[in-house]
FIMARSE-399682 format. One record per residue (C-alpha): x negated, y, z negated; residue in three letters. Coordinates in Angstrom, 3 decimals. Each point is the difference from the previous one (the first is absolute). Layout:
BEGIN
<X=X; Y=Y; Z=Z; residu=ALA>
...
***
This chain:
BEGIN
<X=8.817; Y=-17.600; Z=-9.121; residu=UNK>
<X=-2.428; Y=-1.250; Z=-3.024; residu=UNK>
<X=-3.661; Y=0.061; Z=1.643; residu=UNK>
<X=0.524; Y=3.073; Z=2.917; residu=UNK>
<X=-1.242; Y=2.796; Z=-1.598; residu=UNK>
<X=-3.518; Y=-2.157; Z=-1.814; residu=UNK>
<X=0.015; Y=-1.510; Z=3.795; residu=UNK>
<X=-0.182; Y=3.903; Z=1.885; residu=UNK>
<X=-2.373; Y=1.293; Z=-2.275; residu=UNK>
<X=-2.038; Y=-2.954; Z=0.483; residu=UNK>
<X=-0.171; Y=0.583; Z=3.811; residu=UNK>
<X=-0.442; Y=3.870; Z=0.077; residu=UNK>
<X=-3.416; Y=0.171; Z=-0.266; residu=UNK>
<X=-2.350; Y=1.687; Z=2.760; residu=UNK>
<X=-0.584; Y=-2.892; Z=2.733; residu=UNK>
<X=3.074; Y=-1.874; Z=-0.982; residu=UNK>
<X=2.020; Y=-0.457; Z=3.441; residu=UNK>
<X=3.223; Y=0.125; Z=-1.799; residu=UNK>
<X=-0.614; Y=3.216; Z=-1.537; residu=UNK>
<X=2.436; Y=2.399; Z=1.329; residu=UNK>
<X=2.496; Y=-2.736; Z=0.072; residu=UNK>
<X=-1.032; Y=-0.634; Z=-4.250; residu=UNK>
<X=0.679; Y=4.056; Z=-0.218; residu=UNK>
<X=3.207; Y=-0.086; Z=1.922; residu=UNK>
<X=1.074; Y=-2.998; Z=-2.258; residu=UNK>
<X=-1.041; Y=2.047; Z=-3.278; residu=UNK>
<X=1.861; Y=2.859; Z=1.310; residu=UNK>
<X=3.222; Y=-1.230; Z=0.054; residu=UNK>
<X=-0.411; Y=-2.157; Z=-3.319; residu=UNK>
<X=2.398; Y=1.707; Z=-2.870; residu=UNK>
<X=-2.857; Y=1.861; Z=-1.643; residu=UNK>
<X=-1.214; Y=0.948; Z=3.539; residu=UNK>
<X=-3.604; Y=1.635; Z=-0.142; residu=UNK>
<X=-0.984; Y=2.105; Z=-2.482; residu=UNK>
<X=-0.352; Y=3.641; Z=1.139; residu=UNK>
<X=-3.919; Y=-0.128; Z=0.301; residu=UNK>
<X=-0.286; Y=-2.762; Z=1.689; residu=UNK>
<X=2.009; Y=1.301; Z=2.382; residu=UNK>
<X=-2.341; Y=3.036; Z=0.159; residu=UNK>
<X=-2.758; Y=-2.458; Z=0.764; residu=UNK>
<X=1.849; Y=-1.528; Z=2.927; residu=UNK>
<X=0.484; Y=3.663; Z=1.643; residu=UNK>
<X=-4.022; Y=0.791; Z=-0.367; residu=UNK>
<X=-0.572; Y=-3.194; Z=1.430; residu=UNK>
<X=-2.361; Y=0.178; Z=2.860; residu=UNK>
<X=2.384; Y=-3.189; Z=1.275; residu=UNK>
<X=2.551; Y=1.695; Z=2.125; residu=UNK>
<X=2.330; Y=-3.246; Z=-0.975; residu=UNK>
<X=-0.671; Y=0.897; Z=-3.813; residu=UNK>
<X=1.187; Y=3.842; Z=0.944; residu=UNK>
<X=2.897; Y=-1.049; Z=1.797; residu=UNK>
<X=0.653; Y=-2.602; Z=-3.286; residu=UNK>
<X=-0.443; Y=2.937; Z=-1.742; residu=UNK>
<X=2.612; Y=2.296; Z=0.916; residu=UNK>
<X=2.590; Y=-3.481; Z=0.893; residu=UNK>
<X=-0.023; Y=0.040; Z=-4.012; residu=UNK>
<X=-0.592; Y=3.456; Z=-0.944; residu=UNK>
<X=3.304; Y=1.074; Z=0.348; residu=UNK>
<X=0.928; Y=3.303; Z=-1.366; residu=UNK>
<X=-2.827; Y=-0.466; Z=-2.926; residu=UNK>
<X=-2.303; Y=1.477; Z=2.844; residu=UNK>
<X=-0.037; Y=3.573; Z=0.543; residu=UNK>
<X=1.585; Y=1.450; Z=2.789; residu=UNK>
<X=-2.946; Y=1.900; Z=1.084; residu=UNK>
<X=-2.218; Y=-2.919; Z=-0.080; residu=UNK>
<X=1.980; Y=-1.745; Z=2.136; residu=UNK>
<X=-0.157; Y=3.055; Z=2.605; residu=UNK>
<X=-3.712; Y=-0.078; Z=-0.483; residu=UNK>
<X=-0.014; Y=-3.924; Z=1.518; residu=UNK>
<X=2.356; Y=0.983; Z=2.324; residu=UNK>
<X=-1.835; Y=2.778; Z=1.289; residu=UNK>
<X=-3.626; Y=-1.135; Z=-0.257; residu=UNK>
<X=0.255; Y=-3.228; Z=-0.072; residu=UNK>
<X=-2.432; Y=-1.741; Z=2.844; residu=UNK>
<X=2.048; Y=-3.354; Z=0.742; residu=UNK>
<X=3.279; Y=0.098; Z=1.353; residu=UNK>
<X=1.322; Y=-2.637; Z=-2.186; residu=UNK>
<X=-0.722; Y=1.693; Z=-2.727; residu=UNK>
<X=1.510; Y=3.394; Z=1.482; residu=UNK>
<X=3.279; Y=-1.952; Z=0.687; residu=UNK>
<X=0.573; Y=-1.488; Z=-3.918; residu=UNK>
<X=-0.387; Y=3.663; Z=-1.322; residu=UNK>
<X=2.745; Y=1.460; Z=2.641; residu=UNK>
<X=1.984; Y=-3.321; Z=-1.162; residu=UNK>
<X=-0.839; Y=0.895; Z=-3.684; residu=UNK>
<X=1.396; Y=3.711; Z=0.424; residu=UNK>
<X=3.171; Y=-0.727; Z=2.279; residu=UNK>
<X=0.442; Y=-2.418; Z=-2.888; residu=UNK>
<X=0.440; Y=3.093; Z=-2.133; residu=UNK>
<X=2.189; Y=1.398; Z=1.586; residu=UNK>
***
């Protein structure tokens, strides 16, 4: 859709209440999110960005990063999307 992906990036700035939904939408876009933005998302102090984060990683994350959230990891949601992330791997 002509617009989406100018419209996300205009509303993922810090304060912007639409911005994990402006990630989600640029994660799923054809050209997705580039690899170190991605990184970004999982350093995040935002637990919403983290669990962004690893909803678009896929398998460009490594596998041992993804234990790492899983295991230390302080919010649960966050916890939960990196077990999703590596059943998905499976």
């Amino acid at each position: 859709m002509r617009g989406t992906r100018e419209t996300a990036l205009a509303l993922i700035h810090p304060g912007s209440p639409l911005r994990l939904d402006a990630y989600r939408a640029l994660a799923t876009l054809p050209d997705g999110l580039p690899s170190d933005q991605v990184d970004g998302l999982l350093a995040d102090a935002d637990p919403g960005l983290r669990v962004v984060g690893l909803e678009a990683a896929g398998d460009r994350i490594a596998r041992e990063r993804v234990i790492v959230l899983l295991r230390d990891d302080s919010v649960p949601a966050v916890r939960l999307a990196a077990g999703r992330a590596l059943l998905a791997r499976t």
